[in-house]
N, C-alpha and C positions, 0 to 999 in steps of 0.2 A: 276274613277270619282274623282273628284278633285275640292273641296269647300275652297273657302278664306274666311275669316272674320273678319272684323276689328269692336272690340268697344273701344271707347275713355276711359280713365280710367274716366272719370267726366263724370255722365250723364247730354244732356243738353235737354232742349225742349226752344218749343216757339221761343222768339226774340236771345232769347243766341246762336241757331246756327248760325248764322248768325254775330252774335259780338263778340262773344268767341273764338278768333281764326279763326273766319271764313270768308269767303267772305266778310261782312261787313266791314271788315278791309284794304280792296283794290279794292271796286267796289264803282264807282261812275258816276250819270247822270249828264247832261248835254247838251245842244246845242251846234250843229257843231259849229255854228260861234265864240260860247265862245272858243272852245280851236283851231281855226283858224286866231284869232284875228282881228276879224270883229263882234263882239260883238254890234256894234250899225245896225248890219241887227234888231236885236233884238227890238226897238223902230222903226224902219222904216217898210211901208208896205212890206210883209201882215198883219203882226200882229198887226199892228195899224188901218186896214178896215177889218169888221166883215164881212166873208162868202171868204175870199182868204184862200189860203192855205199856211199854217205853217210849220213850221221845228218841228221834231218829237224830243223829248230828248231821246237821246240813253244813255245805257249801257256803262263802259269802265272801263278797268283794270288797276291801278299803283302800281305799289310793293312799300310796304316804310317801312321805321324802324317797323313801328308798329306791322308789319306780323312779319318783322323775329324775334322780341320780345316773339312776344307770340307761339313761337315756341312750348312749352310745352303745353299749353293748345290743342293743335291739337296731341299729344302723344294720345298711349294707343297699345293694343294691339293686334297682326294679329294671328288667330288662319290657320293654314292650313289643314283641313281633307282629307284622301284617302280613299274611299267606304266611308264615310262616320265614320269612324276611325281617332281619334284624334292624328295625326301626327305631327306635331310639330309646338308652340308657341312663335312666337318674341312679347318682351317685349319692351318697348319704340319706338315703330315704329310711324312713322309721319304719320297722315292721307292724303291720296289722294283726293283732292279736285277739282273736274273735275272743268276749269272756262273759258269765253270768251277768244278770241285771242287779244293783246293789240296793235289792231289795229281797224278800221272800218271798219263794217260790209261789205261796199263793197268790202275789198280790203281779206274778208275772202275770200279762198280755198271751197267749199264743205259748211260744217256746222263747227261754233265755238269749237268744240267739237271732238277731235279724236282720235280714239283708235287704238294702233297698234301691232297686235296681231300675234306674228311669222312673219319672212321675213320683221323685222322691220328694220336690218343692212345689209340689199340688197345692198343699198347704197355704203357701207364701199367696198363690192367688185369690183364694177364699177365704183368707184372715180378714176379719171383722173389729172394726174399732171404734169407741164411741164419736160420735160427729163433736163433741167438745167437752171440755170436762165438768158442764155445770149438767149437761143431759147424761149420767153415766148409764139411764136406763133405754135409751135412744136416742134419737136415730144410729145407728150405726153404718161405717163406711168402712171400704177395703183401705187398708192401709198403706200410704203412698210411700214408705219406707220401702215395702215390700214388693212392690210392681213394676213391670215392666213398661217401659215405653209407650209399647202399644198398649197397653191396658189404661195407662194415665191419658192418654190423647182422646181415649174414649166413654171419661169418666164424666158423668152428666152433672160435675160440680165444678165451675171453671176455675178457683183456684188451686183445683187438684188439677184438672187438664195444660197447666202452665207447668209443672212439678218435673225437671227433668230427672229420672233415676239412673243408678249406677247397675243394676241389677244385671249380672251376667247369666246366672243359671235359669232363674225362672222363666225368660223368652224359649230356650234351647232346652229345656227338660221337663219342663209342667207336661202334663198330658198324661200320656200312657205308652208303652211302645211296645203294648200287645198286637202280637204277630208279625213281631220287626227281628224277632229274636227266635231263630228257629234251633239253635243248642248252647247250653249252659252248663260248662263242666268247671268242677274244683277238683283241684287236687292236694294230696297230703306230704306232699313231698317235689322239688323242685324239677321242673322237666329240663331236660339238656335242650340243644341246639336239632341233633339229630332226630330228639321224638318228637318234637314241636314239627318240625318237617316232615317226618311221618303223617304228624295226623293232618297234614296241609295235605301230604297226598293224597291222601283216603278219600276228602273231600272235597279236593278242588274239582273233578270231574262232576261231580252231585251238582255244587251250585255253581259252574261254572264260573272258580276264582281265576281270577290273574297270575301269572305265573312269574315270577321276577326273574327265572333263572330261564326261562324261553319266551320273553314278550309275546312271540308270533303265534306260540302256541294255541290260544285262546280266544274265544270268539268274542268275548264280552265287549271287546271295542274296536270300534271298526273306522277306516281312514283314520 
């Protein structure tokens, strides 16, 4: 069982999340037509006869000095717990701040919002690239930039099967890790030491976890 936690080193509340580093500092509304440059839809009907329908102010995302400024104020730090057992502490770690796609809602994918959790670099092994730059219409071949070890050793073009890569992620997370992952909880607010341990207890009987504070207790390993 496996708990992350991040608190900021500043506590804030109120309007400061939002201005302190936060979202405030790169979210802004507006009407389509203002950043379409037809900003004079805006005095012309509808919005000039009462009972037509109007243009809604959307949401939107620009990254600019001011974020990457207050880079520190988003600092603080990620605790990682196992069973509930305080395993290890990074120190100045940046917070993750889930935010819109900086585009228009129409032209989002799914929802603004996505997590991608194991078989995120699927990708990297099914990238396709042209076999030279005078054929840009073919042959194409996986890209040995993006491959693992074992995938170049098995590549039936021997100057690529010589290609040694640096590739860490793609060996260790290509795939899928459907049905390796039996609960997925988020939370909106940072858990203490106590509730982490709480929900260790709840659950350690269920999947018979390891117990740090009673080794013996536990069947899961034997001699």
């Amino acid at each position: 069982m496996v708990s992350v936690v991040f608190e900021r080193y500043e506590t804030l509340e109120d309007c400061d999340l939002l201005n302190w580093g936060g979202l405030g500092d790169i979210r802004f509304t507006a009407y389509p037509s203002e950043l379409n440059g037809a900003a004079y839809n805006l005095i012309m009907p509808p919005f000039t006869h009462p009972g037509s329908e109007k243009e809604y102010l959307n949401q939107f995302i620009e990254f600019n000095q001011k974020w990457i400024d207050n880079i520190d104020r988003r600092r603080g730090r990620l605790k990682v717990y196992v069973n509930g057992f305080l395993f290890m502490t990074i120190e100045g770690f940046e917070e993750i701040i889930p935010h819109e796609l900086n585009t228009e809602k129409e032209k989002q994918l799914g929802v603004p919002f996505n997590i991608s959790f194991g078989g995120g670099t699927q990708g990297l092994r099914e990238s396709l690239i042209p076999f030279s730059c005078s054929g840009v219409t073919g042959p194409y071949i996986q890209d040995p930039e993006l491959m693992s070890n074992d995938t170049l050793s098995n590549n039936p073009f021997p100057e690529i099967r010589s290609i040694e890569s640096q590739m860490v992620l793609e060996p260790n997370f290509a795939g899928t890790f459907m049905g390796g992952i039996s609960q997925f909880r988020m939370y909106t607010k940072s858990l203490s030491s106590p509730q982490i341990q709480h929900n260790f207890r709840i659950l350690k009987d269920k999947f018979n976890l390891f117990d740090y504070w009673c080794p013996n207790c536990s069947n899961c390993y034997t001699n």
